[in-house]
N, C-alpha and C positions, 0 to 999 in steps of 0.2 A: 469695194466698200461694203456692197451687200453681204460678202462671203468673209468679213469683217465681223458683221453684225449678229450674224448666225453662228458663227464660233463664239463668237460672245455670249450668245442665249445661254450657251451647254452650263450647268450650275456650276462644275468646279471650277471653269474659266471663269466665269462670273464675280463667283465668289471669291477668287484670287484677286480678280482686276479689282473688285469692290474694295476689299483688304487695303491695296495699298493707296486708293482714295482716300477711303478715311480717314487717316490721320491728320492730310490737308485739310480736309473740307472740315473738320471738326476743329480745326483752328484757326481756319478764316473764318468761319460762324462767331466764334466768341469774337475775334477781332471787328470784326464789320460791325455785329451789334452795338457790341460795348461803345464805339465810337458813335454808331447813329443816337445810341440812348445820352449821349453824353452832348453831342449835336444838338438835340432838339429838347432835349429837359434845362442844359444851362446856356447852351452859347446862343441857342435862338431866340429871337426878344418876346416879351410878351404882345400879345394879338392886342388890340387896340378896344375892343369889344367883348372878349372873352378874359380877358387876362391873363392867368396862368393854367386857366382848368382848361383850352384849349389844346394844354401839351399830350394830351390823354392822344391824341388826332395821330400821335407816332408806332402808338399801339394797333389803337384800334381799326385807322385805316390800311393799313399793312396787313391786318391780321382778315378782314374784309377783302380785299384783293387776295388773298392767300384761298380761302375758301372758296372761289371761282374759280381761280386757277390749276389750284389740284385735281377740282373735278373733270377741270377739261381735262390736263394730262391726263385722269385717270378713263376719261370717254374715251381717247385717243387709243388708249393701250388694252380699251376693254373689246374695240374692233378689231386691232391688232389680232389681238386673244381669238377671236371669233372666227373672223376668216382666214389666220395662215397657222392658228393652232400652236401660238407658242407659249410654251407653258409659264417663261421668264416675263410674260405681261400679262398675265395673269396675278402670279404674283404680286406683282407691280402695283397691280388693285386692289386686291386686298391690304396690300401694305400699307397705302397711302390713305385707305378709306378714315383710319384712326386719328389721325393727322390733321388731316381734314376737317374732321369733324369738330378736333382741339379748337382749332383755327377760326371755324364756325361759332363755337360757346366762345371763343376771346370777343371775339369782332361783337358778339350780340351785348355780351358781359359789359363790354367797355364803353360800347353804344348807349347803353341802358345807364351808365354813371352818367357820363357826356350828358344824353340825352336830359337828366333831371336837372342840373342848374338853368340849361340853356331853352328848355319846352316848359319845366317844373311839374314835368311828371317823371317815372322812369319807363314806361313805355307804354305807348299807341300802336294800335293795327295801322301804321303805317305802311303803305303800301312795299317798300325795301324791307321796312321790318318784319312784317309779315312774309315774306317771301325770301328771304333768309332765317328763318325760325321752319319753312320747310325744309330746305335745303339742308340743317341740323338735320331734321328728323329723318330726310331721303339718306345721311351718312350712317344714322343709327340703323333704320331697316337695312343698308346693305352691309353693315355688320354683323345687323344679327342675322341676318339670311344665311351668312357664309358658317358661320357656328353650328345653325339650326340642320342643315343637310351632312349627314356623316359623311360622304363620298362626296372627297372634295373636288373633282372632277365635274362631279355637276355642280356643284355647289359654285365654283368658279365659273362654268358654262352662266347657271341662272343670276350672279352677280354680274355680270358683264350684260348680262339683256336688261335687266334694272339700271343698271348705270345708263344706259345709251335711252332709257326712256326718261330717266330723269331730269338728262341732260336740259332739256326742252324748259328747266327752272333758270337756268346760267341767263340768257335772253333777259327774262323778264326781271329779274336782280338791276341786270345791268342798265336796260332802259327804263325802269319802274320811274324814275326820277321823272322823264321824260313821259311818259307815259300818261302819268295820273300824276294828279293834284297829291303832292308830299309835304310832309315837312323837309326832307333831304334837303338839303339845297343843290343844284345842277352842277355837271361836271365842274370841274377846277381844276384838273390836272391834265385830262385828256383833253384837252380843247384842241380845234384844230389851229386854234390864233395863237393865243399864246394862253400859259397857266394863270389862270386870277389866284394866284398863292405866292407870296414874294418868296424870291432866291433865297434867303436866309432860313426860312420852312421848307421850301421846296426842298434843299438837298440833305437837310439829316429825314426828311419823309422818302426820299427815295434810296436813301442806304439802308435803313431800316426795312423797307421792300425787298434789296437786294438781300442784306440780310437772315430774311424768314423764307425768302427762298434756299439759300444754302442750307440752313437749318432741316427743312425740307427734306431736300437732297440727302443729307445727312444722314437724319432718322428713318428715311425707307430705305435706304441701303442698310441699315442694318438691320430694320426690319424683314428686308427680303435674306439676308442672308440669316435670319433664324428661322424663317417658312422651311431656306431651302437646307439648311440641318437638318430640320425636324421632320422634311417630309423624305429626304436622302438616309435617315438617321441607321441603314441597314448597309448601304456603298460603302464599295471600299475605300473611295477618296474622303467621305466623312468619317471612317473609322480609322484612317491615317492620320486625319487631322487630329481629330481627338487625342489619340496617342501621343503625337505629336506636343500636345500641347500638355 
């Protein structure tokens, strides 16, 4: 399995394996959304208290879970990076950081409409909101960190140490609710009893999760496979391909 995963690393293997992903995965991405958006904008009934402006909840809570998530992947892959030196999860983080950070402006974007009919502001230092508006800005500094250093070897070394410091904001996103006095209102999905969200929400909000995860997956793979052109763009295996194409 390991010796699997290591022949996996090497870029042209990679980028072959990736190649024939893609075409899946960028067609169960349209498939899965189009059905969650169609799920939870017509067939789910109106909330009893919010009406119809609660539909926004298919966006923007997906797009909130998305923004924690990639980070962690990318903490994950930024150790990886660190102590076994593989250049394929380094990438990984870089690739993902852009993503991320879309994810981050959706979730805040969409929060901030939400937010105004239902608080009748469009936003408070909110203790989540607050703390997700860093999380935005920890995506932007490790983008432009990675720009800013020409040698992208360290450049990727010092992206992955900011990453694993940043990490330490994922925690307090997540229990902020819990924490301090919020507007948020408390889990509703994760509970350990059962979800306070009836079954008719509950599942176009969690295909929409699954979703913007495929999406995800999607867009870094082919973002890592333009890193690894651009940075192979002298090999012979990328000047076969080229030709090739």
């Amino acid at each position: 399995m390991f010796q699997f995963f290591f022949k996996l690393a090497a870029a042209p293997n990679f980028y072959r394996f990736s190649s024939t992903l893609l075409p899946w995965l960028a067609c169960s991405t349209f498939i899965v959304i189009v059905f969650g958006l169609y799920q939870g904008l017509w067939v789910a009934p109106a909330d009893y208290q919010q009406g119809d402006s609660y539909r926004i909840m298919f966006i923007h809570v997906p797009a909130a879970w998305m923004s924690m998530f990639i980070y962690i992947m990318m903490a994950g892959s930024a150790a990886i990076a660190l102590i076994w030196r593989i250049k394929l999860a380094d990438l990984f983080v870089i690739s993902s950081a852009p993503i991320g950070a879309s994810f981050t402006l959706l979730a805040l974007v969409t929060g901030s409409i939400w937010g105004k009919p239902m608080w009748g502001t469009w936003w408070v230092w909110d203790a989540r909101l607050t703390s997700e508006l860093i999380l935005l800005f920890i995506y932007v500094g490790i983008i432009s960190l990675y720009n800013a250093i020409e040698d992208k070897r360290t450049a990727a070394k010092a992206v992955g140490i900011l990453v694993l410091v940043g990490v330490v904001n994922i925690p307090i996103i997540h229990f902020s609710v819990e924490w301090w006095s919020t507007l948020h209102q408390g889990p509703t999905v994760s509970k350990f009893d059962a979800p306070s969200i009836h079954l008719s929400m509950l599942i176009p909000l969690l295909v929409m999760a699954v979703g913007f995860k495929l999406f995800y997956i999607t867009a870094a793979l082919i973002r890592m496979q333009n890193h690894i052109l651009l940075q192979d763009k002298n090999s012979t295996w990328v000047v076969t391909k080229v030709e090739e194409l």
